[in-house]
N, CA, C and O atoms as CSV, one atom per row, in Angstrom:
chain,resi,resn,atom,element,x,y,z
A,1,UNK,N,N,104.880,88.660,62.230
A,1,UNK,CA,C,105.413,87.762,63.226
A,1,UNK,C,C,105.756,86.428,62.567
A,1,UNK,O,O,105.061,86.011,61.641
A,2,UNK,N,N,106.972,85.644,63.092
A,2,UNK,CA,C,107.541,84.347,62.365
A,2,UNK,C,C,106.950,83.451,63.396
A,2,UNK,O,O,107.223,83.419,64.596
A,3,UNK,N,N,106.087,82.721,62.725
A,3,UNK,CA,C,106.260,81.105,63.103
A,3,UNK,C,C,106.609,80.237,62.753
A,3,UNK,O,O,106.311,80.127,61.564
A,4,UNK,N,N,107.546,78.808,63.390
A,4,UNK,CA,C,107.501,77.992,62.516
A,4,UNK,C,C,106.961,77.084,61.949
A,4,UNK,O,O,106.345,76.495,62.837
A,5,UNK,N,N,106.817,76.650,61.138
A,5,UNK,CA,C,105.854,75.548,60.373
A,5,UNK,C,C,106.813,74.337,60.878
A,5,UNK,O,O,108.030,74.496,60.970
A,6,UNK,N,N,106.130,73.046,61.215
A,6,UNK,CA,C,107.063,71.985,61.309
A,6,UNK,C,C,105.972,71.049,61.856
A,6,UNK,O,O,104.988,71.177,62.585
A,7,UNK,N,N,106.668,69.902,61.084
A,7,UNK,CA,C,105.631,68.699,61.442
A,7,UNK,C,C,106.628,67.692,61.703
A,7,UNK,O,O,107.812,67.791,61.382
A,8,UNK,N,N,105.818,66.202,62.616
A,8,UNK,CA,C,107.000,65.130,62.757
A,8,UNK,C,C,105.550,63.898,62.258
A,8,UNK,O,O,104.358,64.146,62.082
A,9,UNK,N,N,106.294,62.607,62.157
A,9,UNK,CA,C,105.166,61.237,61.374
A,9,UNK,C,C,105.506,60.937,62.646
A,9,UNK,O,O,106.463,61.407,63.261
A,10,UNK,N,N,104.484,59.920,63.151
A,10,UNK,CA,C,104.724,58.124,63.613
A,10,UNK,C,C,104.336,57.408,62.383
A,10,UNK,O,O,103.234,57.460,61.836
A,11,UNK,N,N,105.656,56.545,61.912
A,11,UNK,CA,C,105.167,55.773,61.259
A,11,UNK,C,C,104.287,54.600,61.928
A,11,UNK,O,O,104.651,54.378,63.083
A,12,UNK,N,N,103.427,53.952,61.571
A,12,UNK,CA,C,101.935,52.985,62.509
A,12,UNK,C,C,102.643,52.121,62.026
A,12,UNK,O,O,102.869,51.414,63.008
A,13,UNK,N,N,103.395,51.473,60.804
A,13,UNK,CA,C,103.948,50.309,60.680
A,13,UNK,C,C,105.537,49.437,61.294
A,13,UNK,O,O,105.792,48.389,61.888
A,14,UNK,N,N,106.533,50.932,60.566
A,14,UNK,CA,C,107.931,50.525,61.652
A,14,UNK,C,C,107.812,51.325,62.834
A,14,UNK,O,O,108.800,52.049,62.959
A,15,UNK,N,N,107.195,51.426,63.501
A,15,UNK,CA,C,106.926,52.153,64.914
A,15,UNK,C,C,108.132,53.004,64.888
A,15,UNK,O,O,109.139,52.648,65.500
A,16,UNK,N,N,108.094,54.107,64.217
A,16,UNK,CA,C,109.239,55.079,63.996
A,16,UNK,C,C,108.902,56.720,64.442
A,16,UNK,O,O,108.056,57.076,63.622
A,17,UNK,N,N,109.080,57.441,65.026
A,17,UNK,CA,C,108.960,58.889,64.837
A,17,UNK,C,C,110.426,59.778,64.482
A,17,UNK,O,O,111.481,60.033,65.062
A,18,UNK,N,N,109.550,60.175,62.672
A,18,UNK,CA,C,110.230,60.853,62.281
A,18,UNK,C,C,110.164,62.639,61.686
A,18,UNK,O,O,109.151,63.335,61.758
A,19,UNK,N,N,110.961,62.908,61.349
A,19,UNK,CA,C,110.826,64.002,61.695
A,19,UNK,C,C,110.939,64.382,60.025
A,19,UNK,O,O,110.831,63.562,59.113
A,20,UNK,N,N,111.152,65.645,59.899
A,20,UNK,CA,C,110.223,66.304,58.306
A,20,UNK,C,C,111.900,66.454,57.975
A,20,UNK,O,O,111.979,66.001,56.834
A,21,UNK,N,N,112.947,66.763,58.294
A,21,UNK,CA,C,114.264,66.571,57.503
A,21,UNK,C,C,114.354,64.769,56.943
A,21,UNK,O,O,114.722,64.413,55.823
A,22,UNK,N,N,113.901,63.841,58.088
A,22,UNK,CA,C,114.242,62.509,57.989
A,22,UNK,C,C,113.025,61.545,56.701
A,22,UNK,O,O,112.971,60.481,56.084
A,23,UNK,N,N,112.206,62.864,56.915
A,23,UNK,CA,C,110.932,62.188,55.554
A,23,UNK,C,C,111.524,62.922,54.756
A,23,UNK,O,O,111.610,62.162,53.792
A,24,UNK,N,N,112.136,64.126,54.363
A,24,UNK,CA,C,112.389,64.383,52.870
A,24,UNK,C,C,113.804,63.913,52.523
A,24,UNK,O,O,113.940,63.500,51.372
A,25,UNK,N,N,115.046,63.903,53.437
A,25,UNK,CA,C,116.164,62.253,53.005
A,25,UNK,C,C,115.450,61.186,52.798
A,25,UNK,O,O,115.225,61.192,51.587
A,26,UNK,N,N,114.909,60.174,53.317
A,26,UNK,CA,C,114.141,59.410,52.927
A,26,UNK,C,C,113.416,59.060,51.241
A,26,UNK,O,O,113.685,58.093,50.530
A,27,UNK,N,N,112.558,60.065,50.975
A,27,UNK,CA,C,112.122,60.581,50.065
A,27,UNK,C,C,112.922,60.308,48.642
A,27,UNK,O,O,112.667,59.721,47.591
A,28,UNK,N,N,114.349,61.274,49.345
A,28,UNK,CA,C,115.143,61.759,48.177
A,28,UNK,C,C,116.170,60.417,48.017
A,28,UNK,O,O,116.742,60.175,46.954
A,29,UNK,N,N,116.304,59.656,49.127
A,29,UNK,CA,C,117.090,58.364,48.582
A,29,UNK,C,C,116.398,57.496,48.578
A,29,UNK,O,O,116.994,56.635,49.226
A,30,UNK,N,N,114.974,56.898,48.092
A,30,UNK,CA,C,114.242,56.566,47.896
A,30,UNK,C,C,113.576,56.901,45.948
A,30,UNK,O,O,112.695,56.360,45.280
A,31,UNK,N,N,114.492,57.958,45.682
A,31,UNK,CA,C,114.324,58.765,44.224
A,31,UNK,C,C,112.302,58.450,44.480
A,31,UNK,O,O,111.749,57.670,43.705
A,32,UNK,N,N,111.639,59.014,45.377
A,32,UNK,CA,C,110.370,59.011,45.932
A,32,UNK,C,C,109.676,59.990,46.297
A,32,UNK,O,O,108.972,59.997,47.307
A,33,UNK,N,N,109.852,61.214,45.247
A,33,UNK,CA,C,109.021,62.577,46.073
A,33,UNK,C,C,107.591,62.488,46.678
A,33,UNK,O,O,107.111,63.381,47.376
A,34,UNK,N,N,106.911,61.262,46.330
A,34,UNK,CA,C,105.441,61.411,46.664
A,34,UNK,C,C,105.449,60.883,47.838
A,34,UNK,O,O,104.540,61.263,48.576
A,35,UNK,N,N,106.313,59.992,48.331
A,35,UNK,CA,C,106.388,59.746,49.641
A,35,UNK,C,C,105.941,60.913,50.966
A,35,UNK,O,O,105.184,60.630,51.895
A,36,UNK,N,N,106.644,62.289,50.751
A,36,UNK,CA,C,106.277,63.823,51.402
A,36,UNK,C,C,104.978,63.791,50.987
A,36,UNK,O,O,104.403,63.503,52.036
A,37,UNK,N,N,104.078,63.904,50.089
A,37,UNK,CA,C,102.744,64.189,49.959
A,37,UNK,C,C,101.805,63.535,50.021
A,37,UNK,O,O,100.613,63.810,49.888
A,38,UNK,N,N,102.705,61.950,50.386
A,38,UNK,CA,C,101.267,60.577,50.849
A,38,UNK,C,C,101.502,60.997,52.776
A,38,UNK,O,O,100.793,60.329,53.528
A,39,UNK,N,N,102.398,61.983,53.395
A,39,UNK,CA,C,102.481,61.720,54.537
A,39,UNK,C,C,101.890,62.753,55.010
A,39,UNK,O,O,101.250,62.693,56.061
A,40,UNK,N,N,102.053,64.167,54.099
A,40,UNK,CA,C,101.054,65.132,54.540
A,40,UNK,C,C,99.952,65.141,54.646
A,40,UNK,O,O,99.270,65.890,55.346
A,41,UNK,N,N,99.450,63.858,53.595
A,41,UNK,CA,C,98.226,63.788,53.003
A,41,UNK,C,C,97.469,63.156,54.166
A,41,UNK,O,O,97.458,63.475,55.355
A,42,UNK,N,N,96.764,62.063,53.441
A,42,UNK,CA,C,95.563,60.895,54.387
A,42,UNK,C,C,96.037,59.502,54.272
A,42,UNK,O,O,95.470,58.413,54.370
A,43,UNK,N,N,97.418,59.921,54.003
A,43,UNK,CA,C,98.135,58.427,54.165
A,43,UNK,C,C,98.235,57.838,55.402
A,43,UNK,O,O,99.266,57.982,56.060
A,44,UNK,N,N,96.639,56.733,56.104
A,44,UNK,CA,C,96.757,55.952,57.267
A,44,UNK,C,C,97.645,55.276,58.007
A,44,UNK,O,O,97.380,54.739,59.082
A,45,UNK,N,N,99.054,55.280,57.291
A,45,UNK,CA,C,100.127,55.017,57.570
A,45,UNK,C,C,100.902,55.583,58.548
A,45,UNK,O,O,101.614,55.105,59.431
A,46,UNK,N,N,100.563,56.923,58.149
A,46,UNK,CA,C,101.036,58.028,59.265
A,46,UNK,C,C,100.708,58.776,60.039
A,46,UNK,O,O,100.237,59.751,59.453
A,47,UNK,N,N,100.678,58.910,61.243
A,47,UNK,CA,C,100.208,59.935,61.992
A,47,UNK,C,C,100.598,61.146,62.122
A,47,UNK,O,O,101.411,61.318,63.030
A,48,UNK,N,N,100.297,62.056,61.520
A,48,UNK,CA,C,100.789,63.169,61.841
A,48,UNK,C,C,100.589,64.183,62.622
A,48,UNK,O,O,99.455,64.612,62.834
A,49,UNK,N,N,102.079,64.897,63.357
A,49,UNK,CA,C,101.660,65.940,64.258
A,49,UNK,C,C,102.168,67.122,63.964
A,49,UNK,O,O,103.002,67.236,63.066
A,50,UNK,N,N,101.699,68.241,64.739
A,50,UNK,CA,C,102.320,70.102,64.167
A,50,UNK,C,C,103.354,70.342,65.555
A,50,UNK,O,O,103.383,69.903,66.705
A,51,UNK,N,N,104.041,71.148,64.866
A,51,UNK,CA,C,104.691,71.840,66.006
A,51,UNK,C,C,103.588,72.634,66.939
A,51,UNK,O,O,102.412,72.307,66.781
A,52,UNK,N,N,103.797,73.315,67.578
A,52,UNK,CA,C,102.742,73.893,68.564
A,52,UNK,C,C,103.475,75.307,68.402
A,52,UNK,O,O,102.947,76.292,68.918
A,53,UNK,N,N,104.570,75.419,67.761
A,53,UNK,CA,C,104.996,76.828,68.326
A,53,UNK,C,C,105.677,77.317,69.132
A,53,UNK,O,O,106.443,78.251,68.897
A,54,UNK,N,N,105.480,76.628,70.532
A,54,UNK,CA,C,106.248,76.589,71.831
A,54,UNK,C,C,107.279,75.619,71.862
A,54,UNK,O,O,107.673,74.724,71.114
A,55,UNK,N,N,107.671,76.201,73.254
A,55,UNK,CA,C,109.005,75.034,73.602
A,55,UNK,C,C,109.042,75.054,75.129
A,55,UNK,O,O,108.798,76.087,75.753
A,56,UNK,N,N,109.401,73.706,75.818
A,56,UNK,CA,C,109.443,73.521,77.303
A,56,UNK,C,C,110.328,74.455,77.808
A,56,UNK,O,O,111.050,75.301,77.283
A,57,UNK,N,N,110.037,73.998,79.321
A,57,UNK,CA,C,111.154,74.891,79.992
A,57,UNK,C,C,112.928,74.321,79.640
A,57,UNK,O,O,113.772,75.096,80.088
A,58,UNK,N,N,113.357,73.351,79.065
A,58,UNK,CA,C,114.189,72.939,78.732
A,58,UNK,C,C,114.189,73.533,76.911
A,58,UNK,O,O,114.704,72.691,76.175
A,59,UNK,N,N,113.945,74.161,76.551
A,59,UNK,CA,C,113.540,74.524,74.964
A,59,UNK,C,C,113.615,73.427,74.600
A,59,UNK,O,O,114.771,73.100,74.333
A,60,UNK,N,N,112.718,72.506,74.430
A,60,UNK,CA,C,112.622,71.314,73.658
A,60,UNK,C,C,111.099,72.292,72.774
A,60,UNK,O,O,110.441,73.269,73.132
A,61,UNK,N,N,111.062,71.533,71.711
A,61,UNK,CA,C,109.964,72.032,70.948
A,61,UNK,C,C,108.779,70.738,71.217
A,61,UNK,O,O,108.786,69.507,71.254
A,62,UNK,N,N,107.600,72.068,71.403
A,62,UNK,CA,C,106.213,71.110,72.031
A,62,UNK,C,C,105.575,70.719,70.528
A,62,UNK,O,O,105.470,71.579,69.653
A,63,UNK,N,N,105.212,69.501,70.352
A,63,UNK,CA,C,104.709,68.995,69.376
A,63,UNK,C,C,102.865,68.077,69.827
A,63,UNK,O,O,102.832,67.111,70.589
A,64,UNK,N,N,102.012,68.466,69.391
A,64,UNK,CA,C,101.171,67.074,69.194
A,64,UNK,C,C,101.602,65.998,69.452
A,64,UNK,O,O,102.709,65.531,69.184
A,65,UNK,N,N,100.448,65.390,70.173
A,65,UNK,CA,C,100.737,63.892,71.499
A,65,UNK,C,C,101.994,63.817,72.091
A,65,UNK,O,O,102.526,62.798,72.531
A,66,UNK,N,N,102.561,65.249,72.077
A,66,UNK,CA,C,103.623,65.533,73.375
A,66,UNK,C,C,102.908,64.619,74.737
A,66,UNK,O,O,101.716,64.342,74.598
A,67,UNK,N,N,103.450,64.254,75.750
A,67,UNK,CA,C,103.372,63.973,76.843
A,67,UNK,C,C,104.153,65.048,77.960
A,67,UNK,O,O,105.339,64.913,78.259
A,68,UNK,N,N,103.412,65.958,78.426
A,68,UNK,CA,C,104.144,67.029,79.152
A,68,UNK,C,C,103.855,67.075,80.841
A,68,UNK,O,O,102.705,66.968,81.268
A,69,UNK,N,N,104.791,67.212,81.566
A,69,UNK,CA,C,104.287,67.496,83.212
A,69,UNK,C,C,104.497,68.900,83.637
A,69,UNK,O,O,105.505,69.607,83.660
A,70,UNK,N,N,103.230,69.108,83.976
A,70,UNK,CA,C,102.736,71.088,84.528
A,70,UNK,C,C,102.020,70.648,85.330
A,70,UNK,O,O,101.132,69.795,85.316
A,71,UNK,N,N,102.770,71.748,86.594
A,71,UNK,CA,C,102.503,71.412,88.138
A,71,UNK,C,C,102.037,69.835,88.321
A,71,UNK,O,O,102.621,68.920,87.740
A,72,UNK,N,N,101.054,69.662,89.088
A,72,UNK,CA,C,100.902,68.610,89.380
A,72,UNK,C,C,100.080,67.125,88.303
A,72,UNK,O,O,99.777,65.971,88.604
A,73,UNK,N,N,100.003,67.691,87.389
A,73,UNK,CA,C,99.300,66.979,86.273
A,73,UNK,C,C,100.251,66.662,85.295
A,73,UNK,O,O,101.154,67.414,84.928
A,74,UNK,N,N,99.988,65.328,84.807
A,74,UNK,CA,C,100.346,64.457,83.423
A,74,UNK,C,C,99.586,65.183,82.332
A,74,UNK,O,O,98.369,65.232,82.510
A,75,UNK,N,N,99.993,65.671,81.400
A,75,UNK,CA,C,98.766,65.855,80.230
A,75,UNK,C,C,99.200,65.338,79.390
A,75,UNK,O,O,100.100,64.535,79.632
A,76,UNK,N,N,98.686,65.592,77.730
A,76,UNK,CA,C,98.910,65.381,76.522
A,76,UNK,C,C,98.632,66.392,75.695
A,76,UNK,O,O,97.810,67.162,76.191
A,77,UNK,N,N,99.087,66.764,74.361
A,77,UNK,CA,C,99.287,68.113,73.666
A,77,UNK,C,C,98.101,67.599,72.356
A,77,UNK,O,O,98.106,66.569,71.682
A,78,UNK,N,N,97.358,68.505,72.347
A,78,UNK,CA,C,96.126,67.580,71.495
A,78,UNK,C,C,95.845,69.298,70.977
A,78,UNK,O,O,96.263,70.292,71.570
A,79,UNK,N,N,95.264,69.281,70.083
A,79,UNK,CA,C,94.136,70.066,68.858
A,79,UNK,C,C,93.448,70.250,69.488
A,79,UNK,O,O,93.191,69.310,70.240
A,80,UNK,N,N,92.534,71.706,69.703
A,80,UNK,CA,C,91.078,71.453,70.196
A,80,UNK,C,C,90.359,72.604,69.099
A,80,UNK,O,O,90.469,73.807,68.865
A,81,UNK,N,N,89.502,71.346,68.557
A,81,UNK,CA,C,88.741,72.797,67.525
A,81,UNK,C,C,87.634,73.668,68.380
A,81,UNK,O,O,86.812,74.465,67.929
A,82,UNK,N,N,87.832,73.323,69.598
A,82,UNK,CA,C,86.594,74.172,69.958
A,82,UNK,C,C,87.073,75.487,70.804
A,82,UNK,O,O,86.483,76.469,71.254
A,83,UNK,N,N,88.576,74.982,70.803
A,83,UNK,CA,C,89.560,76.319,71.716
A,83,UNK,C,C,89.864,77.298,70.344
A,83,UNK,O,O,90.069,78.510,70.415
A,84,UNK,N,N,89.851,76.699,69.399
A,84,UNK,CA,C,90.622,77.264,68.400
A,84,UNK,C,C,92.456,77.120,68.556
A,84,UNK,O,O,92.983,78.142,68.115
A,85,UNK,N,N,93.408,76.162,69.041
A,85,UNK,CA,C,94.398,76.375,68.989
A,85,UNK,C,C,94.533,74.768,70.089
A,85,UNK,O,O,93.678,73.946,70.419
A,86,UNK,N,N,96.055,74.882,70.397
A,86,UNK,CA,C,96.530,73.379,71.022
A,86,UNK,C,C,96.022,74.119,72.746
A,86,UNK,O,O,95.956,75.237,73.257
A,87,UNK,N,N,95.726,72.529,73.184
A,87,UNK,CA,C,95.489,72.409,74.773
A,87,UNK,C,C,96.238,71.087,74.985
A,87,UNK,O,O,96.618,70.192,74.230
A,88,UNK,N,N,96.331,71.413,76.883
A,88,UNK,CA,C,96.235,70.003,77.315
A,88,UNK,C,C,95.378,69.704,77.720
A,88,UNK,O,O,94.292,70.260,77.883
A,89,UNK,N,N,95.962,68.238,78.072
A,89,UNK,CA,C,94.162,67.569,78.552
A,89,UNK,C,C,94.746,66.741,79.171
A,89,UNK,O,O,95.439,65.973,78.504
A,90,UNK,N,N,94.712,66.565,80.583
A,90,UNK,CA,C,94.722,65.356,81.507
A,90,UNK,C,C,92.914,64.698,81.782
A,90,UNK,O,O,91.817,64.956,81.288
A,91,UNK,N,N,93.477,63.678,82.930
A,91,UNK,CA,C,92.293,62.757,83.485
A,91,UNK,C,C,91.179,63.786,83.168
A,91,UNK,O,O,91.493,64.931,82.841
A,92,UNK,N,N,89.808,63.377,83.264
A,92,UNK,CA,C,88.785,63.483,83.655
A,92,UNK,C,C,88.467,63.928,85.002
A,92,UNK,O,O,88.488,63.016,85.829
A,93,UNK,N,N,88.145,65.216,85.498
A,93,UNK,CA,C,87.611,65.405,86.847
A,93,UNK,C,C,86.216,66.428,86.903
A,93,UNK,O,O,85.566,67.093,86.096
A,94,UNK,N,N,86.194,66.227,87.873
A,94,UNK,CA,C,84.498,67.293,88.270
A,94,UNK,C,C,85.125,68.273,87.746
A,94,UNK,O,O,84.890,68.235,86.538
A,95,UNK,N,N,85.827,69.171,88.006
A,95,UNK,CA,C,86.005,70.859,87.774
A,95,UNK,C,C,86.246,71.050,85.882
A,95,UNK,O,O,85.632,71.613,84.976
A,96,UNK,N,N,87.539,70.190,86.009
A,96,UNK,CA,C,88.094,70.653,84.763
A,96,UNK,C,C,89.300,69.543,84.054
A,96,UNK,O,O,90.111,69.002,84.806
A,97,UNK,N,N,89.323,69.264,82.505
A,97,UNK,CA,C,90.651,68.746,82.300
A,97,UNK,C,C,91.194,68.986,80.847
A,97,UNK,O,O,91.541,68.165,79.997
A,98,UNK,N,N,91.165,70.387,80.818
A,98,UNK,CA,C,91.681,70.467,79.595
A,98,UNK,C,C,91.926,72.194,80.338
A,98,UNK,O,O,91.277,72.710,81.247
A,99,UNK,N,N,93.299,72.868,79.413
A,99,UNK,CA,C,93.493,73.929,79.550
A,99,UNK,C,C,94.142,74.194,77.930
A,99,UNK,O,O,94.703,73.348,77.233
A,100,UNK,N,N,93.818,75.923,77.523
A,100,UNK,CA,C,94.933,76.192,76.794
A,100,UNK,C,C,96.298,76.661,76.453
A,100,UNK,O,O,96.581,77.858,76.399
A,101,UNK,N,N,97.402,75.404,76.154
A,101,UNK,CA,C,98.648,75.836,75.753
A,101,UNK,C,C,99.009,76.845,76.098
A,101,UNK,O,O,98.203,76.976,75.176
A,102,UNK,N,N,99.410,77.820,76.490
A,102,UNK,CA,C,99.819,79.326,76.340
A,102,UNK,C,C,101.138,79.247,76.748
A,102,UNK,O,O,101.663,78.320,77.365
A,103,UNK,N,N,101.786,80.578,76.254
A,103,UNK,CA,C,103.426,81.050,76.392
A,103,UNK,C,C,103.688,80.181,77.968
A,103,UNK,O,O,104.408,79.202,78.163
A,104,UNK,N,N,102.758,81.000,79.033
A,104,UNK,CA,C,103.215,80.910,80.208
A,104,UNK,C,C,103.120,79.119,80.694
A,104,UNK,O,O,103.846,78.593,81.537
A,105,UNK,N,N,102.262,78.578,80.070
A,105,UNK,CA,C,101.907,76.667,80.643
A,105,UNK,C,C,103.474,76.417,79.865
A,105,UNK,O,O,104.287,75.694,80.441
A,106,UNK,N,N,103.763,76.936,78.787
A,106,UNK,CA,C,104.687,76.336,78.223
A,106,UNK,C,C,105.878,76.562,78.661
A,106,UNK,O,O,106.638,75.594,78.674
A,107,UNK,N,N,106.327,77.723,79.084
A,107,UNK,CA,C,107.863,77.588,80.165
A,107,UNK,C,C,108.164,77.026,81.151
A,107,UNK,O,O,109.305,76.838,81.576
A,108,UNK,N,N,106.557,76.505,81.890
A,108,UNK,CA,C,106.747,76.424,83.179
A,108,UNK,C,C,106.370,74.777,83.229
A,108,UNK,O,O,106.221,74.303,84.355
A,109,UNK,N,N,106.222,73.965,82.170
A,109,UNK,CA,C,106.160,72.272,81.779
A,109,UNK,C,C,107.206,72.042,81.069
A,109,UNK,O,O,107.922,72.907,80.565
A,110,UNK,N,N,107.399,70.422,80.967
A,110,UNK,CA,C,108.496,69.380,80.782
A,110,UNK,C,C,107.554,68.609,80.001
A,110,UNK,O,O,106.380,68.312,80.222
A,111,UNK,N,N,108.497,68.298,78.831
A,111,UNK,CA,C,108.328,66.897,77.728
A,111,UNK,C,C,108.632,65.584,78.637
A,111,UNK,O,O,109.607,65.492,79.383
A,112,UNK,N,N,108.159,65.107,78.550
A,112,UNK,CA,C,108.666,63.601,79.097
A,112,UNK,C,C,108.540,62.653,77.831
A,112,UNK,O,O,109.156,61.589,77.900
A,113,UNK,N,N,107.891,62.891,76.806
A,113,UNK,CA,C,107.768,61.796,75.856
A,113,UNK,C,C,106.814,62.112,74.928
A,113,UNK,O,O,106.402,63.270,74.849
A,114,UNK,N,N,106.354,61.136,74.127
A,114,UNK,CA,C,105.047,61.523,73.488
A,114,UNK,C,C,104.015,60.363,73.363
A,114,UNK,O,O,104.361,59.454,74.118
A,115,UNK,N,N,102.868,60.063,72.681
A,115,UNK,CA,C,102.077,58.928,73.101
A,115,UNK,C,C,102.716,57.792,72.462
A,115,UNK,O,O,102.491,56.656,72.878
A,116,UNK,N,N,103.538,58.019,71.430
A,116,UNK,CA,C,103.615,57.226,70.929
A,116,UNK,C,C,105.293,55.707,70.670
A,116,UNK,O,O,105.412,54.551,70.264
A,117,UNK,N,N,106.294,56.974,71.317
A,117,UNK,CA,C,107.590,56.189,71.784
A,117,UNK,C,C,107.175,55.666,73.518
A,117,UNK,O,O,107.677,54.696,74.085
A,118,UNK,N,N,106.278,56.483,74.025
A,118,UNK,CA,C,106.408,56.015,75.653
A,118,UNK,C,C,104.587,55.874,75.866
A,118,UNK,O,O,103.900,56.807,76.281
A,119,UNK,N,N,104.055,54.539,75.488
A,119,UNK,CA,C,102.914,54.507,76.235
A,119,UNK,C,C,102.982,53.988,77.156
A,119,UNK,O,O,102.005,53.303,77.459
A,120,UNK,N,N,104.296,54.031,78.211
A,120,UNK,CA,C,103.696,53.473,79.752
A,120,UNK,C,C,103.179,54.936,80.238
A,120,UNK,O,O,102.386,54.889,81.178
A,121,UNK,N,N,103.523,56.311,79.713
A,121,UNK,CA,C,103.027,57.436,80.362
A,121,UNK,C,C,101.651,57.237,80.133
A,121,UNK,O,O,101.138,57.028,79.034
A,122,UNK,N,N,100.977,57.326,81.414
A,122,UNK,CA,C,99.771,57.635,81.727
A,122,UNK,C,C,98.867,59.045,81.984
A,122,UNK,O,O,99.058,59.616,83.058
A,123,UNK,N,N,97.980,59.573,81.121
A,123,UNK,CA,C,97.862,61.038,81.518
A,123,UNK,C,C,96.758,60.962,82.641
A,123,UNK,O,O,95.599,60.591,82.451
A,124,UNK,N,N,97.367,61.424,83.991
A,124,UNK,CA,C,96.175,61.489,85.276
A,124,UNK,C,C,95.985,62.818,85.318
A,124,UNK,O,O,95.189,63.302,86.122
């Protein structure tokens, strides 16, 4: 089975999100290959996120600190090592606020942003 591999930065300094074609141009007109391996790396500079695999009901591709709306909830697209794989996670409530990602959450939600171009999104 094919998956794709794909990652995107926030840069923390020029408040930029870029994407893994725009870090290796960069890179290469920069005559800077280590630039790609200080960003994969633990370079605090960057935040990095994975593709998830999926894509919205609009095929947009779901990425880490996606900001997504399914049914009636705001979430966010986060890691969970204890699911083994990506969840969301809205507010805090008695029952529940985290679910996992799956094919079906993912056709049936919308990107609205991610944490880091749109923090007026609030996840309730």
């Amino acid at each position: 089975m094919y998956r794709k591999i794909e990652f995107r930065f926030w840069d923390i300094k020029e408040k930029v999100m870029m994407d893994w074609i725009t870090v290796r141009q960069t890179a290469f007109n920069r005559g800077d290959m280590h630039l790609c391996y200080d960003m994969m790396g633990t370079n605090p500079n960057f935040i990095k996120m994975q593709f998830t695999g999926l894509q919205d009901k609009n095929s947009k591709d779901i990425f880490e600190s996606d900001i997504i709306k399914w049914k009636d909830k705001t979430a966010v697209v986060k890691w969970g090592d204890d699911a083994g794989g990506f969840i969301i996670e809205w507010a805090y409530s008695k029952n529940q606020h985290h679910e996992l990602l799956t094919c079906d959450i993912a056709c049936e939600c919308e990107i609205l942003g991610n944490q880091f171009d749109n923090p007026e999104f609030k996840v309730i």
